[in-house]
Residue, then its C-alpha position, 0 to 999 in steps of 0.5 A: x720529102x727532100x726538104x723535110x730531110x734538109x732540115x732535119x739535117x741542119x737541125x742536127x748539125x746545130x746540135x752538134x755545133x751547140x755540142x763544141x762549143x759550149x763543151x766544158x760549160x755550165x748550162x744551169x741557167x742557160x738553155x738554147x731555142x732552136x728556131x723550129x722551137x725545139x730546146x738543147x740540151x734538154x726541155x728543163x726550163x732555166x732562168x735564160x733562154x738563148x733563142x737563134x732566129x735561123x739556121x745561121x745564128x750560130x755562123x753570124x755569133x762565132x765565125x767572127x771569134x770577137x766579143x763585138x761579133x757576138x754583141x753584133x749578132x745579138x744586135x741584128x737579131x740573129x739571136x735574142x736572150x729572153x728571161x735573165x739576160x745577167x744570167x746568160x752573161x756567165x756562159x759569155x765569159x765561158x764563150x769569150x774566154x775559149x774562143x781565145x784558143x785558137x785551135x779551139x777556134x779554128x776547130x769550130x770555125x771549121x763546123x760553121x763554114x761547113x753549116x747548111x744554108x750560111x751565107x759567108x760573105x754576108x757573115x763575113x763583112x759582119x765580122x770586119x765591121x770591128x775592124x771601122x773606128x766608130x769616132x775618129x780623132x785624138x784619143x781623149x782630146x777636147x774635140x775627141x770628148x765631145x764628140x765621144x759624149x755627144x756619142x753616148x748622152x745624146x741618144x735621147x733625155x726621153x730614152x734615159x727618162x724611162x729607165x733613170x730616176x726622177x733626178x735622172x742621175x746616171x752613176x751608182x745609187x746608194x743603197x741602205x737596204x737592197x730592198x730600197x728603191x731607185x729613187x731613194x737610193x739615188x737620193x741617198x746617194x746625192x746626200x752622201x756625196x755633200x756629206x762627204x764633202x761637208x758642204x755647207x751654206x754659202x759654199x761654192x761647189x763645182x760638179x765635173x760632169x754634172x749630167x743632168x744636174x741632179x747633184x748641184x740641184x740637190x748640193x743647192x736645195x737641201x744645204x744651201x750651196x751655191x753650185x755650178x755644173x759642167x757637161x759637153x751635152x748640150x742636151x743634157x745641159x738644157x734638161x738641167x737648165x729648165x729643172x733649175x728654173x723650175x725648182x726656181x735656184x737659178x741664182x744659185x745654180x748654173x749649168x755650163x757647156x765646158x771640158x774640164x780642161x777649160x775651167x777658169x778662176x783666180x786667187x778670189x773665186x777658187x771653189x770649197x769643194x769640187x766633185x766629179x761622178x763617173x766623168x773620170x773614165x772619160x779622161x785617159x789614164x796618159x791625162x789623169x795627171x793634169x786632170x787631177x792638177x787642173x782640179x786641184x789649180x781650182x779649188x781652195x787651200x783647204x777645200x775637197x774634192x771627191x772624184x768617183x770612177x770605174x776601176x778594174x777589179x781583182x778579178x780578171x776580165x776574159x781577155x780582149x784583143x780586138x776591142x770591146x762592145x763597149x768601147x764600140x758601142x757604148x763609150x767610146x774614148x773611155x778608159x777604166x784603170x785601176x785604182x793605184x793609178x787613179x791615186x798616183x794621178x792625185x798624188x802628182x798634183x800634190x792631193x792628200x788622199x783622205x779616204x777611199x770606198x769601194x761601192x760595187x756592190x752599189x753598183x751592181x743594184x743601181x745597173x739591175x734596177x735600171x736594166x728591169x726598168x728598161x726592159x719594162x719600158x721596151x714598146x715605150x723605147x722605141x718611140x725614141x730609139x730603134x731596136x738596135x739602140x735599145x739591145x746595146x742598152x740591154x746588152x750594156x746594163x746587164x754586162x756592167x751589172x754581171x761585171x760588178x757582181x763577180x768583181x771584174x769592176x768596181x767604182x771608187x769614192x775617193x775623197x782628196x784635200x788640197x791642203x792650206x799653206x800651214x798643212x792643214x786639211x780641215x776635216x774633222x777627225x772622224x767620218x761620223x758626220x757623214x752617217x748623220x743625215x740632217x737634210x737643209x730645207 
C-alpha cells in the first residue's frame, strides 16, 4: 500500500513539475509520456510524443538549465522523442528561451531537488560535463581543424553511407520540385554549382573540402574539367579515391589530404575556378581574410571562385551562454557568421562580389530527407555506430532542419571573380546559362 501510495505521489509531482515548466507553451504537437505509460496534458494524440524513461527525467533534462543538459539527457535516455522529432524542437526553443530567466530557473530548480527518487550527484556531475572541452587546442588552427574534422567525418563512411545519397554529398541539395528525391536533387545540385562556375573542358577546377568527392567526380565526368579535391579525412579521402578509380578519371581527377592554408601554385598552374561547399564554417570569422586571400593568391585573373556556407539568419536564435550541443557534439571548432562578414572577408582580398543566393529552404528539405532516411535505417546504424552516435545525428538533423524552416540559418552561394589586370570579369551579362542544363557526356 505504501509503494503504491509512493508512486502516486511522484506521478503527480511530475505533473506539476510538467505544469511550471512548460507554462505559456503551445502544446499543439507535443505531448508527455510518463513512464507508467500515462499522457499529459491529456490523451489527444499529437505529431511528437516526449516519453521520459523514470522519474528522474525531468531532474537530468533541466536542473543542469543549458541546451547541452537537455541534449545530454536525450542522449543517455532519460527521455526519447518518438514520431516528429522537428516538431518537438518548437517547444525546445520555448524551453531554452525561458530557462534564460532566472527567477523562472531557480523556481523549477527548487521543484526538481525536491522530486522523489532524483539522485543529485549523479545529475549533477551530468550537468558539469559542458563545462570539459571536447577537443583541446588553438581555435581554428591546422592542427586544430583537423582534429575538429576527424571529430566529425570520421565516424564511419558506412554510417553516412546510409542516410546520404549515392554521391555522398554532405551539404544542401537543390531541389526543382519538393517533391523530387535526394538523389536527384543532389545531382542538380552538383550541376548547379559547374554552371555557376561556367566550367568548361580543359579547365582546372579546385574543391576546398571536397568530402567524398562527389563534386570533382561530377565537374570531371559531365563537363570535361580536370579536378582536384582537398579533405583533412583520411577516410573521406580514401572513399573519393576508389570511386575515381572505378569511375576510371584517375588522370583527371585527385584527391589530396591538405588545409586550405597548405595549397601551393604559381604564376603557370593557377586554376579557372576554385569552390568551397560547407567548408567555410570551419575557418573562424578572425581567419576569413586569409582564406579568402589564400583563394584568391590561387586562382587565375579572370577566374571564379564560389564559396557556399551557413550564415545566421534574420530571425534570432534563443540565446546561448554556455555553449551549444553542436559546438560540443557536432562541429566543434565551427563558427557561422553572418553574411556581411563573409562578404567584408572577400572584399579584403580584393574579390568582386557577383551574385548571392540564399538556399534555406533547400536546406531545410535535404536535412529532413537525411533525418527520415537515418531514422529508417536506425538497426542498420548501429552496426556502425552506438545509440548515443546515432541520437546526436538525430538530435542534429532535425535541430538544423527546424533551423533553417523558421530562418534562424540560411546557407549562402556567393559567387566572386578575381578580375584580370584590365578590370575585366569575363562572365556573360546575364545568368541565363546557369538554368539551361546541358550535361557533357
Amino acid at each position: 500500500m505504501h509503494a503504491i501510495s509512493s508512486e502516486k505521489t511522484v506521478e503527480e509531482r511530475t505533473r506539476q513539475i510538467l505544469s511550471e515548466i512548460f507554462t505559456g507553451c503551445s502544446l499543439e504537437k507535443l505531448s508527455v509520456r510518463l513512464w507508467d505509460g500515462t499522457a499529459w496534458p491529456d490523451e489527444r494524440p499529437r505529431s511528437a510524443v516526449l516519453a521520459l524513461k523514470h522519474c528522474e527525467a525531468l531532474g537530468r533534462m533541466f536542473l543542469p538549465g543549458t541546451e547541452v543538459g537537455l541534449a545530454e539527457a536525450y542522449l543517455h535516455n532519460d527521455f526519447d522523442i518518438e514520431g516528429d522529432i522537428e516538431a518537438a524542437f518548437e517547444v525546445a526553443d520555448f524551453l531554452l528561451t525561458h530557462l534564460g530567466d532566472w527567477k523562472r530557473k531557480l523556481k523549477l530548480a527548487g521543484l526538481l531537488i525536491w522530486h522523489p527518487g532524483r539522485n543529485g550527484g549523479s545529475t549533477m556531475q551530468r550537468a558539469a560535463r559542458h563545462l570539459l572541452p571536447r577537443i583541446r587546442g588553438k581555435p581554428h588552427s591546422i592542427a586544430q581543424g583537423r582534429r575538429a574534422v576527424t571529430f566529425h567525418y570520421d565516424v564511419s563512411n558506412d554510417f553516412y553511407r546510409l542516410w546520404l545519397d549515392r554521391s555522398m554529398v554532405y551539404s544542401c541539395a537543390f531541389f526543382q520540385s519538393p517533391d523530387d528525391d535526394l538523389d536527384t536533387a543532389q545531382e542538380c545540385k552538383l550541376d548547379y554549382l559547374c554552371r555557376k562556375l561556367r566550367l568548361r573542358a580543359g579547365q582546372r577546377l579546385l574543391d576546398i573540402g571536397c568530402g567524398w568527392g562527389g563534386l570533382v567526380i561530377h565537374a570531371a565526368k559531365h563537363f570535361g574539367a580536370r579536378t582536384e579535391g582537398i579533405t583533412l579525412s583520411e577516410p573521406q579521402a580514401e572513399w573519393g579515391r576508389a570511386r575515381i578509380a572505378k569511375a576510371g578519371l584517375a588522370s583527371e581527377v585527385k584527391i589530396e589530404l591538405r588545409d586550405y592554408r597548405e595549397i601551393v601554385t604559381t604564376g603557370c598552374d593557377l586554376y579557372d575556378a576554385i569552390v568551397s561547399v560547407g567548408m567555410a564554417e570551419h575557418v573562424g570569422r578572425e581567419q576569413l581574410p586569409a582564406y579568402f586571400a589564400a583563394v584568391h593568391r590561387a586562382l587565375k585573373p579572370g577566374g571564379v571562385f564560389l564559396n557556399q556556407a551557413i550564415g545566421e539568419n534574420v530571425v534570432a536564435r534563443p540565446e546561448n551562454r554556455n555553449g551549444s550541443f553542436i559546438e560540443q557534439y557536432v562541429f566543434p571548432d565551427g563558427d557561422i557568421p553572418p553574411l556581411s562578414l563573409m562578404l567584408r572577408a572577400a572584399d579584403s582580398a580584393h574579390f568582386e562580389i557577383r551574385d548571392v543566393e540564399n538556399l534555406r529552404e533547400h536546406y531545410a528539405l535535404t536535412l529532413r530527407h537525411w533525418l527520415h532516411r537515418l531514422e529508417a535505417h536506425h538497426d542498420e546504424a548501429l552496426r556502425f555506430v552506438d545509440e548515443a552516435t546515432y541520437r546526436v545525428w538525430r538530435l542534429y538533423l532535425a535541430g538544423s532542419a527546424y533551423g533553417f524552416r523558421r530562418g534562424q540559418l540560411a546557407v549562402y552561394q556567393t559567387l566572386l571573380a578575381r578580375l584580370d589586370p584590365s578590370g575585366q570579369s569575363n562572365l556573360p551579362l546575364t545568368r541565363g546559362d546557369w538554368y539551361r542544363r546541358n550535361l557533357v557526356t
